[in-house]
C-alpha positions as CSV (number, residue, x, y, z in Angstrom):
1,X,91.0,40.6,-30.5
2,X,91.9,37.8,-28.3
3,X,95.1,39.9,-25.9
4,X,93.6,42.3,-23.3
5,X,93.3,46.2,-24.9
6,X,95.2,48.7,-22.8
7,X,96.1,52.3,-23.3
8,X,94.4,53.2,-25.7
9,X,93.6,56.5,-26.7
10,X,90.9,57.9,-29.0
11,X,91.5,59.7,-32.0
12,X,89.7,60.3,-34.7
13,X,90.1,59.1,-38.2
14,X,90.7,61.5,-41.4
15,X,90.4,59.4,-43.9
16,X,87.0,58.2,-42.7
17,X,85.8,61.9,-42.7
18,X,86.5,62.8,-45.9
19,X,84.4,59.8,-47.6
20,X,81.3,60.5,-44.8
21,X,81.9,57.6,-43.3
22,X,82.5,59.1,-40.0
23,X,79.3,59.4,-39.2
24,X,79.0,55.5,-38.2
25,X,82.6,55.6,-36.9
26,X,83.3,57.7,-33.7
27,X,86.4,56.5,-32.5
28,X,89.6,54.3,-33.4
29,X,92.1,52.5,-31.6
30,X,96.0,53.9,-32.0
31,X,97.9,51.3,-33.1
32,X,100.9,53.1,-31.3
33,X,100.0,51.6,-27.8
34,X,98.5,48.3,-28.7
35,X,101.7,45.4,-28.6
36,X,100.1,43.5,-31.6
37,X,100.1,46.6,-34.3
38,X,101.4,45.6,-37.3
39,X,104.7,48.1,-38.3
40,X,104.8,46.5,-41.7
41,X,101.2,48.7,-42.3
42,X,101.6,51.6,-44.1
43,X,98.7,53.3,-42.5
44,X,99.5,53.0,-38.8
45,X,95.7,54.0,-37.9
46,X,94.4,51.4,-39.9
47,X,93.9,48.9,-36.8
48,X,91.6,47.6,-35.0
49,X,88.7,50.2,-36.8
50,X,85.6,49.7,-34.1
51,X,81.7,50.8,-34.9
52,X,80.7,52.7,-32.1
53,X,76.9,51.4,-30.8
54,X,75.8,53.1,-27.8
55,X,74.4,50.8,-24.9
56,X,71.8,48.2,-26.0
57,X,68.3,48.9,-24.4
58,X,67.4,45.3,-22.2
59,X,63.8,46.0,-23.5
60,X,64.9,46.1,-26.8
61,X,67.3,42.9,-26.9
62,X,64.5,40.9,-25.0
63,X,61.8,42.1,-27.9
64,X,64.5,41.1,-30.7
65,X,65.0,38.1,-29.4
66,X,61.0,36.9,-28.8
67,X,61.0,38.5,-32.9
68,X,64.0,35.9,-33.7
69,X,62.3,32.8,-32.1
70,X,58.8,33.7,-32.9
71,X,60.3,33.7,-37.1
72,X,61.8,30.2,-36.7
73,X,59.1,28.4,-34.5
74,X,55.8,30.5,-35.6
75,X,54.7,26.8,-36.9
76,X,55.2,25.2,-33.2
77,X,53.9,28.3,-31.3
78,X,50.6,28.7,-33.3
79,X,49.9,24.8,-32.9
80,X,50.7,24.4,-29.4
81,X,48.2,26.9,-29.0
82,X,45.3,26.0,-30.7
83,X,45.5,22.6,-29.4
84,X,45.5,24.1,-25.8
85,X,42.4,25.9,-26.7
86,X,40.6,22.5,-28.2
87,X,41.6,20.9,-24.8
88,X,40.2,23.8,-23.0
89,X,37.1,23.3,-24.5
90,X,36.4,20.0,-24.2
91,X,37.5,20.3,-20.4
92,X,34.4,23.1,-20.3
93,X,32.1,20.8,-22.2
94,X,33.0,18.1,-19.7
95,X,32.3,20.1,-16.8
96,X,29.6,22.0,-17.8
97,X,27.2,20.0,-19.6
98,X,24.7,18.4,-17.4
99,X,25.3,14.4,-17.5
100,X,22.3,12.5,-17.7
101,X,22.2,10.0,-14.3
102,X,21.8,6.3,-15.1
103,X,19.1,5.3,-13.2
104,X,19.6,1.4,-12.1
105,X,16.2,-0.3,-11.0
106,X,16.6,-3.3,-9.0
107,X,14.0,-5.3,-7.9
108,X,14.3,-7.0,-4.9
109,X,12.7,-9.9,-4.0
110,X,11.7,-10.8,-0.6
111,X,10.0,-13.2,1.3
112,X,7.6,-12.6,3.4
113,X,6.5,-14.4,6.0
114,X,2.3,-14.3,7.0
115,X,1.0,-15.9,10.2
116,X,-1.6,-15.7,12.3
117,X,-3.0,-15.8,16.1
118,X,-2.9,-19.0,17.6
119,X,-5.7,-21.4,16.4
120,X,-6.8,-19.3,13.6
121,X,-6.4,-20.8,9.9
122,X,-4.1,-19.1,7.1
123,X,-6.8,-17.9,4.1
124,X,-5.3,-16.4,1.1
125,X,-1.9,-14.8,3.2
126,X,-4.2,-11.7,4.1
127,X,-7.3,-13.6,6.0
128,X,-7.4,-15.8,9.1
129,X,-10.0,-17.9,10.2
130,X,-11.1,-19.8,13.3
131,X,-14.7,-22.1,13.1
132,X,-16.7,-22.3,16.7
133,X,-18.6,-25.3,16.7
134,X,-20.6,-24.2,20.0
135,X,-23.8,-22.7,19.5
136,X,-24.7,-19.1,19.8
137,X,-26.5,-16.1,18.9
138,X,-25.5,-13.6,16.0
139,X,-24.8,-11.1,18.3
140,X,-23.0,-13.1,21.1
141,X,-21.2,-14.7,18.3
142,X,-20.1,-11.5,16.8
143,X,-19.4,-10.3,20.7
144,X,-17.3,-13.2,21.3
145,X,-15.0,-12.9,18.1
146,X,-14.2,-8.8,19.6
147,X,-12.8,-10.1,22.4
148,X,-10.7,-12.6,20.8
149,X,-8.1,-11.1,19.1
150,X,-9.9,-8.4,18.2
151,X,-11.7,-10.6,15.0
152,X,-15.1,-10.3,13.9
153,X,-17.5,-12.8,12.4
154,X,-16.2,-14.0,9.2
155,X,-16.5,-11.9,5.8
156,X,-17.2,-13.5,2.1
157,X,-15.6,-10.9,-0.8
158,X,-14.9,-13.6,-3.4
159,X,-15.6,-17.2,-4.9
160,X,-12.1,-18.6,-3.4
161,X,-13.5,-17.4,0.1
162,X,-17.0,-18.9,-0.5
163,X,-15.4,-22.0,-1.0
164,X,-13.0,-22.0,1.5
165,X,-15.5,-21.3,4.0
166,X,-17.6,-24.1,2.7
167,X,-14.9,-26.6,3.5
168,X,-15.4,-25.7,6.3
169,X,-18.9,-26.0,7.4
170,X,-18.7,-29.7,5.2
171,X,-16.3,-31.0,7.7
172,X,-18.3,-30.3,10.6
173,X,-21.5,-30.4,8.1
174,X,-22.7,-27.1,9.9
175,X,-24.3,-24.1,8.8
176,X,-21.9,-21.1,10.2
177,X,-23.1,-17.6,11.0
178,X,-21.3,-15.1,8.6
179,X,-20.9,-11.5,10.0
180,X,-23.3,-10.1,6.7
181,X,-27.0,-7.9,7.7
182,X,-30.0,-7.4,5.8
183,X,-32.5,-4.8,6.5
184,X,-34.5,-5.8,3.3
185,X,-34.4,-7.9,0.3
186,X,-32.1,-6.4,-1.7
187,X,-28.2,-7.0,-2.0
188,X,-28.0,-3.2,-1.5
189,X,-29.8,-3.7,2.0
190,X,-27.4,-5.6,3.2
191,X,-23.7,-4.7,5.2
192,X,-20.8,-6.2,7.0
193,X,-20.6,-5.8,10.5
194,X,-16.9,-5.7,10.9
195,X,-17.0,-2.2,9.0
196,X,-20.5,-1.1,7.8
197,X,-19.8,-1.6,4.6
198,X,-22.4,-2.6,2.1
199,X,-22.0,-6.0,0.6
200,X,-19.6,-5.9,-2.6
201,X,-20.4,-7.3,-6.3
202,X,-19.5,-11.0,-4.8
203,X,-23.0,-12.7,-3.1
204,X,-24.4,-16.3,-3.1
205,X,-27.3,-15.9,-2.0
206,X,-29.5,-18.6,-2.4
207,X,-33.4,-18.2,-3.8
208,X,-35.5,-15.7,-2.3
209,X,-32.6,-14.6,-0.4
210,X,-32.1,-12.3,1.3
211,X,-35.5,-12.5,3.0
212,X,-35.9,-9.4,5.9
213,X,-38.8,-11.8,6.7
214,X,-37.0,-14.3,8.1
215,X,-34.6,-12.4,9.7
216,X,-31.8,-10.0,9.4
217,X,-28.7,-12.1,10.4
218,X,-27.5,-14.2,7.3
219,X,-25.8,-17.3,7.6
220,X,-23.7,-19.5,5.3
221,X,-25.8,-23.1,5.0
222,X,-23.9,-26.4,4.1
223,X,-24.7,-25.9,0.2
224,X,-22.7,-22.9,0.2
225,X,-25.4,-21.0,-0.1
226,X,-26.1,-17.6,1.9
227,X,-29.2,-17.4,3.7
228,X,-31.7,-15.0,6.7
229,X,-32.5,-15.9,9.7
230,X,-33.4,-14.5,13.1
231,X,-30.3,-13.0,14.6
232,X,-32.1,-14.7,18.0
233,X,-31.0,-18.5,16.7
234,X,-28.2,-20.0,17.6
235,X,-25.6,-21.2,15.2
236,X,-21.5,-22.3,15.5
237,X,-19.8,-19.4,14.0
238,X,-16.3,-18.5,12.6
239,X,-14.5,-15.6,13.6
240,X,-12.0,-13.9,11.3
241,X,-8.9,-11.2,11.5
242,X,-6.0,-10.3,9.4
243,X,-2.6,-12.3,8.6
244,X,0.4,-10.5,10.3
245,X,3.2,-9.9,8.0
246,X,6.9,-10.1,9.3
């Protein structure tokens, strides 16, 4: 009906009650108050015949309406959703698995630089040596390196230091008092002054040597050979301390 309904009045309809279909029709409109009734009809209640649906429940044209969509796009909705779930679980896989740290090893390489006190000789970058071409005792020798630098009288540990140090007792063609004791004639006998340590695998001692015999001082000849003497003669010397890194 597209004109505004006024007046109306409800009656009820007979011929709808005799077939039973009154029980889906409560009310009618009369045609006698309505301005678009038809004259011409020969049934003057026939107009305008309106179902009669009480009020529809929100709840119940909100659920319809989820059942309509949920029909047509069951396809979309069902899809959408499992991919959210596959997302979501790689997200947790991401997040909760523990990652493995890549562990990057440089090597840096530095250069250091090795000196030593003033007047002492670079050996090997961890030795320092100075040769004393003045005469003296073993122990005034040994005495006089302490208070220089803090040194000692020089150690042998290897054949690159056995030959170093015999370069230099042939320049000065000197035998050189080394800072190596013997309290008998074994290797085992005998022990660095510096730091009591017995004498290591390295010796070059030369025959019959060591000889407690012929003293306990030992010093290094110009063969290159190690051998005793009394600690009472008086030799040049050469006193030794470490390199200092920077």
């Amino acid at each position: 009906m597209n004109q505004e309904i006024k007046n109306y009045e409800y009656i009820q309809c007979p011929k709808m009650q005799k077939t039973g279909v009154s029980k889906s029709l409560e009310f009618v409109l009369s045609a006698k108050s309505l301005s678009n009734w038809d004259q011409t009809h020969e049934d003057p209640g026939y107009a305008y015949i309106i179902h009669n649906h009480k009020p529809t429940d929100p709840r119940t044209q909100f659920s319809n309406i989820l059942s309509f969509y949920w029909r047509k796009h069951w396809r979309f909705v069902l899809g959408g959703l499992g991919l959210f779930i596959v997302l979501f679980l790689i997200l947790l896989i991401v997040l909760l698995v523990p990652k493995r740290k890549l562990v990057v090893q440089t090597e840096t390489t530095t250069t250091r630089t090795v000196i030593c006190a003033y007047g002492f000789q670079l050996i090997h970058n961890h030795k320092c040596w100075k040769l004393f071409t003045e005469n003296r005792t073993f122990s005034d020798a040994e005495r006089n390196c302490e208070t220089l630098y803090g040194s000692s009288l020089v150690s042998i540990e290897n054949k690159a230091e056995n030959y170093q140090l015999g370069l230099l007792a042939t320049i000065e063609n000197l035998p050189i008092w080394i800072g190596l004791q013997c309290e008998g004639n074994q290797n085992g006998d005998c022990f660095w002054v510096k730091n009591n340590e017995t004498l290591g695998v390295y010796s070059n001692f030369g025959t019959d040597n060591p000889n407690w015999f012929n003293g306990s001082c030992i010093f290094y000849d110009n063969k290159g050979e190690l051998i005793s003497k009394a600690c009472d003669e008086k030799l040049p010397y050469v006193c030794e301390t470490e390199a200092t890194n920077f």
